[in-house]
DRENDO-1510 file (C-alpha; in Angstrom, 1 decimal, always signed):
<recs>
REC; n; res; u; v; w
REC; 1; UNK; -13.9; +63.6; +6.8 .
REC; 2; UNK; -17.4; +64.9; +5.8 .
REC; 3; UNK; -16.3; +66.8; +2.7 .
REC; 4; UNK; -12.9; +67.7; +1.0 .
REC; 5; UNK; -13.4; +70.9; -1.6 .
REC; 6; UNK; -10.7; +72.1; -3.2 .
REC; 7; UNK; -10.4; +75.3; -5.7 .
REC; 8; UNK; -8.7; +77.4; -7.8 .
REC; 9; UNK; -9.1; +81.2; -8.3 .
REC; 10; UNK; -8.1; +83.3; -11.8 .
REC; 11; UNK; -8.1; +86.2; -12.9 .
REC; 12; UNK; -8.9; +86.7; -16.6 .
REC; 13; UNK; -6.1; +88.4; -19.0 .
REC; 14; UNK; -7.7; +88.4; -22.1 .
REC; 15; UNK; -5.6; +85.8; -23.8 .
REC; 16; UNK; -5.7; +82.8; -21.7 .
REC; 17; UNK; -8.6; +80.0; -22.2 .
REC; 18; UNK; -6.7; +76.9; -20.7 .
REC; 19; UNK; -6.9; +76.7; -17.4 .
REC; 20; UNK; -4.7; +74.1; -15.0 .
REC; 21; UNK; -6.0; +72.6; -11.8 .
REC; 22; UNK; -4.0; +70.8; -9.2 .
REC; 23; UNK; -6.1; +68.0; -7.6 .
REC; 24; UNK; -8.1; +65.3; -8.2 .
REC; 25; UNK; -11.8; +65.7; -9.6 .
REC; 26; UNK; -13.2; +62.1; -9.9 .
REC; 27; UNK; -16.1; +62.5; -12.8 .
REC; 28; UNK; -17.1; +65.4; -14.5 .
REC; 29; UNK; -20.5; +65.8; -12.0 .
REC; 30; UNK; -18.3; +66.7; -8.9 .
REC; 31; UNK; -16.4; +69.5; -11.1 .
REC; 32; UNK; -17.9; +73.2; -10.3 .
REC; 33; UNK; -17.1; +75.5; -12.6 .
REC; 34; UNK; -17.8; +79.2; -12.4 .
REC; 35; UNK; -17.6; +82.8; -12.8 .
REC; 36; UNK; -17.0; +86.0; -10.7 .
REC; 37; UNK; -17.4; +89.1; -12.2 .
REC; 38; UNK; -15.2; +91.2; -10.0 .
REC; 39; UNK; -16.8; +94.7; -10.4 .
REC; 40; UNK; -21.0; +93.4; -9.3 .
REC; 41; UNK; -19.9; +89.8; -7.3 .
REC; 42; UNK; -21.8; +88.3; -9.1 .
REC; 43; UNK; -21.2; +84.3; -9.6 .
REC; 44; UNK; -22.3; +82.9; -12.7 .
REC; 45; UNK; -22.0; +78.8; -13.0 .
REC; 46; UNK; -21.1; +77.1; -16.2 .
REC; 47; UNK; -23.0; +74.2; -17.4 .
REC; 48; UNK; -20.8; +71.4; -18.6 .
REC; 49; UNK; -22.0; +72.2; -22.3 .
REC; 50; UNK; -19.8; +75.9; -22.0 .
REC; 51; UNK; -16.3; +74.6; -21.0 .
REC; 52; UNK; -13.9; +71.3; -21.6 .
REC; 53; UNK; -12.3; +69.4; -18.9 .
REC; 54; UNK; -9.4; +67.3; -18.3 .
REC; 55; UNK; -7.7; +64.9; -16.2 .
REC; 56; UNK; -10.8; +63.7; -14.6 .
REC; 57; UNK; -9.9; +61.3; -12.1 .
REC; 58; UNK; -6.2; +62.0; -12.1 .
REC; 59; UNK; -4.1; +62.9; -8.9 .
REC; 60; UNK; -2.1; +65.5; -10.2 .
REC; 61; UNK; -5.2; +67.3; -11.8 .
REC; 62; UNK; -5.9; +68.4; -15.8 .
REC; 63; UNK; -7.0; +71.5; -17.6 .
REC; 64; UNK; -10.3; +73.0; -18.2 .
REC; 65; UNK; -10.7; +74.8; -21.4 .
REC; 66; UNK; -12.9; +78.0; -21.1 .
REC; 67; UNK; -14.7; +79.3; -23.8 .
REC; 68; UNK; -14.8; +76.8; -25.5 .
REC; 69; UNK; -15.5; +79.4; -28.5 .
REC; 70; UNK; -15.4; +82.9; -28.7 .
REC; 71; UNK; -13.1; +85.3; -26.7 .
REC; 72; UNK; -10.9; +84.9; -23.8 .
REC; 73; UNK; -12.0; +86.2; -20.2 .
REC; 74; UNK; -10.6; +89.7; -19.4 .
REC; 75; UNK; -9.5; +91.0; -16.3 .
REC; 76; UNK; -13.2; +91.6; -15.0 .
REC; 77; UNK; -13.9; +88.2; -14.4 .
REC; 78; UNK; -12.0; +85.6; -12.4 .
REC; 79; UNK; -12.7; +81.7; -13.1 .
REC; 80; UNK; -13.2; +79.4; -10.3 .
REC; 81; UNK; -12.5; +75.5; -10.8 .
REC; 82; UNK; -13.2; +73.6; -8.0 .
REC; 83; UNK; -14.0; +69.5; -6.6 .
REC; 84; UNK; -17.6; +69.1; -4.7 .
REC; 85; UNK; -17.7; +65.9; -4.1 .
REC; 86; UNK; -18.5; +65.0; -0.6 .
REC; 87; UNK; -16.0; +62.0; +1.0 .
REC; 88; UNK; -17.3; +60.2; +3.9 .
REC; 89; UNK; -15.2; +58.0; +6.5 .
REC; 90; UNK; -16.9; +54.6; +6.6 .
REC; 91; UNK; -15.9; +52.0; +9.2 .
REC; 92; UNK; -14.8; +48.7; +7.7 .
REC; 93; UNK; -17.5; +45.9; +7.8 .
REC; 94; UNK; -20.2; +48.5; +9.3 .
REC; 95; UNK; -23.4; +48.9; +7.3 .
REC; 96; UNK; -26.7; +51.1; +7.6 .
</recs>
């Protein structure tokens, strides 16, 4: 298996900043966070400094927490949480 991503998609609703994912991310660099603002397409990527995540490393996933400050996302934007890490099938006993 050369890579395994996994995602979820929300839409904003102007109350909600916790947001659940279902699978496991192993370390907060192979977590993609971003934004889609629905009316331009536009993708916007949060740095790690603009949201809080949990459960990293768990099998049954954990919750990221965006804003951290300020308002909740309204209906104009979705939030995308999803894994980028890259798993690769080695053969046992076989180096390169």
């Amino acid at each position: 298996i050369e890579n395994s991503d996994r995602n979820v998609v929300y839409t904003g609703n102007g109350a909600t900043s916790i947001w659940d994912y279902d699978f496991r991310i192993p370390n907060a660099e192979s977590a993609l966070v971003y934004l889609y603002e629905i009316a331009t397409g536009v993708e916007t990527t949060l740095d790690a400094s603009e949201y809080t995540i949990t459960g990293l490393n768990a099998n049954d996933g954990g919750t990221v927490t965006y804003p951290k400050v300020g308002s909740p996302l309204t209906s104009d934007y979705k939030i995308v949480i999803q894994r980028n890490t890259p798993y690769v099938q080695g053969c046992f006993g076989h180096t390169e």
